[in-house]
N, CA, C and O atoms as a GROMACS GRO file, in nm:
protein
  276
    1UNK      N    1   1.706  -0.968  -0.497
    1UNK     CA    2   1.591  -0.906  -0.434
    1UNK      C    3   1.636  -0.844  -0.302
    1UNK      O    4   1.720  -0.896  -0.229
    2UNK      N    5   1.592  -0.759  -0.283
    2UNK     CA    6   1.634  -0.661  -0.108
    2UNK      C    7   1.515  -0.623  -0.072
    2UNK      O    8   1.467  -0.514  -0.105
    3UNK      N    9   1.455  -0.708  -0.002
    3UNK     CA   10   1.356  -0.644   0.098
    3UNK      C   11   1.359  -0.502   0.194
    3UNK      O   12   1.443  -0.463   0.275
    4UNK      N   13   1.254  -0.454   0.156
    4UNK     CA   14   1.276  -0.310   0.242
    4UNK      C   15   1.204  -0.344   0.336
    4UNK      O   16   1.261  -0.313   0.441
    5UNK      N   17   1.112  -0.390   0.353
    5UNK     CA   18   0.975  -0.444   0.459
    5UNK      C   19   0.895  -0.578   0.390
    5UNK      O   20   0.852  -0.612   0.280
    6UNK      N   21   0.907  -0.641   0.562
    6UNK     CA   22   0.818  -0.764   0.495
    6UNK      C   23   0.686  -0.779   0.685
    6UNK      O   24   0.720  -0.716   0.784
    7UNK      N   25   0.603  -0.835   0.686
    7UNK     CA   26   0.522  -0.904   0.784
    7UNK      C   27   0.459  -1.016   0.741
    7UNK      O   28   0.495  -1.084   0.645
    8UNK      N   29   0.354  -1.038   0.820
    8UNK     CA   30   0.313  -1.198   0.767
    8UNK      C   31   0.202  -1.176   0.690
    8UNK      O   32   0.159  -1.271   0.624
    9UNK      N   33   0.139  -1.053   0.684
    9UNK     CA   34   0.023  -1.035   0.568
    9UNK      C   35   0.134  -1.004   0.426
    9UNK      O   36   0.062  -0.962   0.335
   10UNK      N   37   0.263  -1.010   0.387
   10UNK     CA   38   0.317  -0.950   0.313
   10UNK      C   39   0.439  -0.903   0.308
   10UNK      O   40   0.490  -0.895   0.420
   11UNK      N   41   0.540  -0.852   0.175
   11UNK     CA   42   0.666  -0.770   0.211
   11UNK      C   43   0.639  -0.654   0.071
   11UNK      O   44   0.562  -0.652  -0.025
   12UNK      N   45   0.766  -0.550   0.134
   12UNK     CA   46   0.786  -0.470  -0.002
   12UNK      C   47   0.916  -0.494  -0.054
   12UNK      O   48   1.019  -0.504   0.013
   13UNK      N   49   0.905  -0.502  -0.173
   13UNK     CA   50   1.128  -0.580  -0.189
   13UNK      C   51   1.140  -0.521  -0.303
   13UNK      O   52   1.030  -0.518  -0.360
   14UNK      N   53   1.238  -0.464  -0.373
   14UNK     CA   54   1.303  -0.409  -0.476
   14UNK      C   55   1.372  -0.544  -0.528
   14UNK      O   56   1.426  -0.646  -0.484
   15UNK      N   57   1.336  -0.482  -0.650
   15UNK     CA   58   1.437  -0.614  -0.784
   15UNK      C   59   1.529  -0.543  -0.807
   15UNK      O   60   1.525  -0.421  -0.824
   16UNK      N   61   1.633  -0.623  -0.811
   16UNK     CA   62   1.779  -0.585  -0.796
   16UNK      C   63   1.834  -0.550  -0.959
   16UNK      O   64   1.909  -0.460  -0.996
   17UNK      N   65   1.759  -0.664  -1.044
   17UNK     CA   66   1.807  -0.664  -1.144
   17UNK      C   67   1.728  -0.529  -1.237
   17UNK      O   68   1.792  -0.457  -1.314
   18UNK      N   69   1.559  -0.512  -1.205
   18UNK     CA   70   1.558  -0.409  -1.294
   18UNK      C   71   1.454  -0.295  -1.241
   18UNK      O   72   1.366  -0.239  -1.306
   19UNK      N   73   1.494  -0.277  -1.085
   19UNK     CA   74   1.466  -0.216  -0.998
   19UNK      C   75   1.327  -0.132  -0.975
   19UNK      O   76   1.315  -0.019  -0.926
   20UNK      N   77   1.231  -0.214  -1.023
   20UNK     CA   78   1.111  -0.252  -0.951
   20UNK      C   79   1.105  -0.220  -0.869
   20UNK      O   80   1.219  -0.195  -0.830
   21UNK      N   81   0.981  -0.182  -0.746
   21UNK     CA   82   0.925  -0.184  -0.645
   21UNK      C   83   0.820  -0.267  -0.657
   21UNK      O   84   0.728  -0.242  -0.735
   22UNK      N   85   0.824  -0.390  -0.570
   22UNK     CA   86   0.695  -0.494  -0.568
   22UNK      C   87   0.625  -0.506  -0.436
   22UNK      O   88   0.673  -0.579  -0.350
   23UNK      N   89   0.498  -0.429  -0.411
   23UNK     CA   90   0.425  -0.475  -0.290
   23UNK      C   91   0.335  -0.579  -0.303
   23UNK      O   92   0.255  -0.584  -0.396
   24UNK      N   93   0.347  -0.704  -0.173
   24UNK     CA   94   0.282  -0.764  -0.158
   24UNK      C   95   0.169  -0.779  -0.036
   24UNK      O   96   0.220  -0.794   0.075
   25UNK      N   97   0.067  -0.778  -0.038
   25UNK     CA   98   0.011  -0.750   0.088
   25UNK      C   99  -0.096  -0.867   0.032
   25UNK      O  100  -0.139  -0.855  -0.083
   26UNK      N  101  -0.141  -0.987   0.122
   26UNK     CA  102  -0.246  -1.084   0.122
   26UNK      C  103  -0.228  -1.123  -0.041
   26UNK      O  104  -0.128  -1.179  -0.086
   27UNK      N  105  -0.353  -1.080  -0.126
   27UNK     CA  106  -0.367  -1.145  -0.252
   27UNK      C  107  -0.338  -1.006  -0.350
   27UNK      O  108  -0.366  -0.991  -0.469
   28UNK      N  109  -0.288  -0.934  -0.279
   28UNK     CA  110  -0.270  -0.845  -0.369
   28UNK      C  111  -0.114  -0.770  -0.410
   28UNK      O  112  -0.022  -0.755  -0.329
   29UNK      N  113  -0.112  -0.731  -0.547
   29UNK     CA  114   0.025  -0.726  -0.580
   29UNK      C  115   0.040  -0.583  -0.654
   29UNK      O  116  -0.016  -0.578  -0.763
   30UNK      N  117   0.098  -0.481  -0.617
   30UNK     CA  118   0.157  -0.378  -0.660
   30UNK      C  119   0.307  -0.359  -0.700
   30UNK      O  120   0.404  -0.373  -0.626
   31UNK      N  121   0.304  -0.317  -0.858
   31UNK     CA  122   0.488  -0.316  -0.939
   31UNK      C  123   0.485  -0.157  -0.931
   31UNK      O  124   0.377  -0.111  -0.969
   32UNK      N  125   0.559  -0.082  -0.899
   32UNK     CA  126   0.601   0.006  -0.897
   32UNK      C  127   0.768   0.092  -0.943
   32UNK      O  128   0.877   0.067  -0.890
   33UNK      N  129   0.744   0.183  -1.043
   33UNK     CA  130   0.889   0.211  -1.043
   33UNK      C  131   0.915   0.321  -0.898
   33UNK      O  132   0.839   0.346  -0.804
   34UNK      N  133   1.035   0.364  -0.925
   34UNK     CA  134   1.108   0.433  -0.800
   34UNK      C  135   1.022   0.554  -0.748
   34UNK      O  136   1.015   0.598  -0.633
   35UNK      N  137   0.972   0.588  -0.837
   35UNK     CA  138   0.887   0.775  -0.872
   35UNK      C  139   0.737   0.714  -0.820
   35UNK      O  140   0.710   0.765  -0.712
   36UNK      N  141   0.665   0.649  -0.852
   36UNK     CA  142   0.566   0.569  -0.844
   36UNK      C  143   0.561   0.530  -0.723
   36UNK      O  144   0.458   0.578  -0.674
   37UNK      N  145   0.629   0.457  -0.632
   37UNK     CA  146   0.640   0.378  -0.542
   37UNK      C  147   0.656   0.512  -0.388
   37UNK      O  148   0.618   0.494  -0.273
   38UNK      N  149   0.733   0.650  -0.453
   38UNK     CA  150   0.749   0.737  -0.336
   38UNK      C  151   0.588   0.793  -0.347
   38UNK      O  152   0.510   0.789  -0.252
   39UNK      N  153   0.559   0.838  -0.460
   39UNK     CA  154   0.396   0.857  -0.517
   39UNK      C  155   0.279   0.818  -0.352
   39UNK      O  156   0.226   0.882  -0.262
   40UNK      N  157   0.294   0.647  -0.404
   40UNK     CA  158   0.208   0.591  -0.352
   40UNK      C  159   0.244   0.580  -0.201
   40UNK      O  160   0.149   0.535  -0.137
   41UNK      N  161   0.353   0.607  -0.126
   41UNK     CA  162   0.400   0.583  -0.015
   41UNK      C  163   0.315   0.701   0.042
   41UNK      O  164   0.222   0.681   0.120
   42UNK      N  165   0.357   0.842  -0.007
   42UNK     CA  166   0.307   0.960   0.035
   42UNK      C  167   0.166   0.956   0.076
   42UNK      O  168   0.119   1.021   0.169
   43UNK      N  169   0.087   0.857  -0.018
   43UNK     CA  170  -0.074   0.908  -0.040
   43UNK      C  171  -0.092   0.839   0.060
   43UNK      O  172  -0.169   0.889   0.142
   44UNK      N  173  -0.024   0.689   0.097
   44UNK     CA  174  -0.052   0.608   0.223
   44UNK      C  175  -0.043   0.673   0.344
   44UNK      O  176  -0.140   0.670   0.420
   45UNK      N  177   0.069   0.738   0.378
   45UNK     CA  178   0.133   0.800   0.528
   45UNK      C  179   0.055   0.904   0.555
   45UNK      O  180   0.061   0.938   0.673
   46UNK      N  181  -0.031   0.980   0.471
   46UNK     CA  182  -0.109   1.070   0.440
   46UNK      C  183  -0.254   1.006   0.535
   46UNK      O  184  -0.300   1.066   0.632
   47UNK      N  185  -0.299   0.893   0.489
   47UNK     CA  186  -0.434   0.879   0.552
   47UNK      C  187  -0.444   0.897   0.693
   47UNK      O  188  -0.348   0.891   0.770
   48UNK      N  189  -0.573   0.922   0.728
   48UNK     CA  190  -0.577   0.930   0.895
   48UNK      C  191  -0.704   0.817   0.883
   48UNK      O  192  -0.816   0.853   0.845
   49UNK      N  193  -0.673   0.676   0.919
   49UNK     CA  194  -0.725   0.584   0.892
   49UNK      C  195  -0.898   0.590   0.980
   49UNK      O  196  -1.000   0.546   0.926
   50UNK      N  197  -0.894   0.659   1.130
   50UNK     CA  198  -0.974   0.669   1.231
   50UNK      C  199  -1.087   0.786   1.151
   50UNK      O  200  -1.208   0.774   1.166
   51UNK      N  201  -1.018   0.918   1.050
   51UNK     CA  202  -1.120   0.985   1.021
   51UNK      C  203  -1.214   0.907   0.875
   51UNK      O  204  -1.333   0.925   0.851
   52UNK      N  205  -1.127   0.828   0.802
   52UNK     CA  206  -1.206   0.704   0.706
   52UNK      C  207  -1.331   0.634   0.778
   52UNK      O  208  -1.451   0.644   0.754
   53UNK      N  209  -1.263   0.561   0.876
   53UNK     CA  210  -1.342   0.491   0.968
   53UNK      C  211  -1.498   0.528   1.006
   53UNK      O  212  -1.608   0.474   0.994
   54UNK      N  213  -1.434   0.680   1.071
   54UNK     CA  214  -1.600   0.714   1.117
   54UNK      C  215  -1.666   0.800   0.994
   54UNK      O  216  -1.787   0.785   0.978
   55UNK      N  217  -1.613   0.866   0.928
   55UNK     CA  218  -1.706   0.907   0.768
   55UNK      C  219  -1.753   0.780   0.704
   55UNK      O  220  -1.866   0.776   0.655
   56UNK      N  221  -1.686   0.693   0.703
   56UNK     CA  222  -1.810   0.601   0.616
   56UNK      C  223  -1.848   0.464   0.686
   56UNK      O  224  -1.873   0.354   0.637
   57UNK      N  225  -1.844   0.509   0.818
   57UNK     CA  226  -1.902   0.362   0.950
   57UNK      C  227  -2.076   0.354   0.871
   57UNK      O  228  -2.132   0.255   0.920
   58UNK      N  229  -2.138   0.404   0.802
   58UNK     CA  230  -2.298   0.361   0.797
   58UNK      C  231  -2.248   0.355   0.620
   58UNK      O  232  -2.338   0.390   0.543
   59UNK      N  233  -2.129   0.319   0.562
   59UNK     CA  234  -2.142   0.217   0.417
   59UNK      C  235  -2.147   0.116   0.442
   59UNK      O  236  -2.118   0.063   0.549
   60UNK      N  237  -2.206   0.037   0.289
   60UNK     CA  238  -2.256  -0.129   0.320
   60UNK      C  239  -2.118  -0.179   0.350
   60UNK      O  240  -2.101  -0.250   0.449
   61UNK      N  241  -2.016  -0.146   0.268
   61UNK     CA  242  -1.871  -0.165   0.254
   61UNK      C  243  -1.812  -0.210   0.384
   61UNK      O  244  -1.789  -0.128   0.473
   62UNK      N  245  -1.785  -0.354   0.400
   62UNK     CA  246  -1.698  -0.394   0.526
   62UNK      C  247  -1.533  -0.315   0.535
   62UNK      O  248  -1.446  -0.339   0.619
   63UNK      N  249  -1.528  -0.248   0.459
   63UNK     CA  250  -1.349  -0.217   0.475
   63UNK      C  251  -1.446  -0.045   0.477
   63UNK      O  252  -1.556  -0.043   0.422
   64UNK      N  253  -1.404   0.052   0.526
   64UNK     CA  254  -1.364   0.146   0.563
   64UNK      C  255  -1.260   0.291   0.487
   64UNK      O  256  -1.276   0.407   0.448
   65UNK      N  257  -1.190   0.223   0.497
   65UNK     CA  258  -1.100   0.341   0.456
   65UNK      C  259  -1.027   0.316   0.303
   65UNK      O  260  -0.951   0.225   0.271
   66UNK      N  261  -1.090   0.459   0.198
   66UNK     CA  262  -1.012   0.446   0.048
   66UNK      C  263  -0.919   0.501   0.059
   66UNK      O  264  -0.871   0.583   0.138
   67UNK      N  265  -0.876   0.425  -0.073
   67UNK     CA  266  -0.730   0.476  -0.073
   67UNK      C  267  -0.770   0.560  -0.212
   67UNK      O  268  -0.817   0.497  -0.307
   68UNK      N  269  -0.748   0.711  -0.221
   68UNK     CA  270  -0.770   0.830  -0.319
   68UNK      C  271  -0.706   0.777  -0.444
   68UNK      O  272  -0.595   0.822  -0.416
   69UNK      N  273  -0.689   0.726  -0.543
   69UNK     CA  274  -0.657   0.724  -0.660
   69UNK      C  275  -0.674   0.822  -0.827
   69UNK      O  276  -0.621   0.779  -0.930
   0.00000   0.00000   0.00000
């Protein structure tokens, strides 16, 4: 396993043996291949978390900001 990033909510680590991308963040778990994993990186680095924030500050929704799928 080679961790690329880890914190205490989580890490992201590549499997060595059949080179996976596995995010872990709290209870949640994303497998990703190599193509997939740059995919989803892009759509992340992409958000502007502050303009989420205030477009949907009056949803019932305690979390804020989607992630486009």
């Amino acid at each position: 396993m080679e961790i690329i990033s880890q914190t205490i909510n989580g890490k992201i680590f590549k499997c060595t043996s059949c080179s996976a991308i596995h995010i872990e963040y709290k209870n949640i778990n994303f497998n990703f291949s190599q193509i997939q994993y740059n995919h989803f990186k892009k759509i992340i680095l992409k958000i502007d978390g502050k303009e989420f924030e205030e477009r949907n500050r009056h949803t019932v929704y305690r979390r804020k900001i989607i992630i486009p799928t």
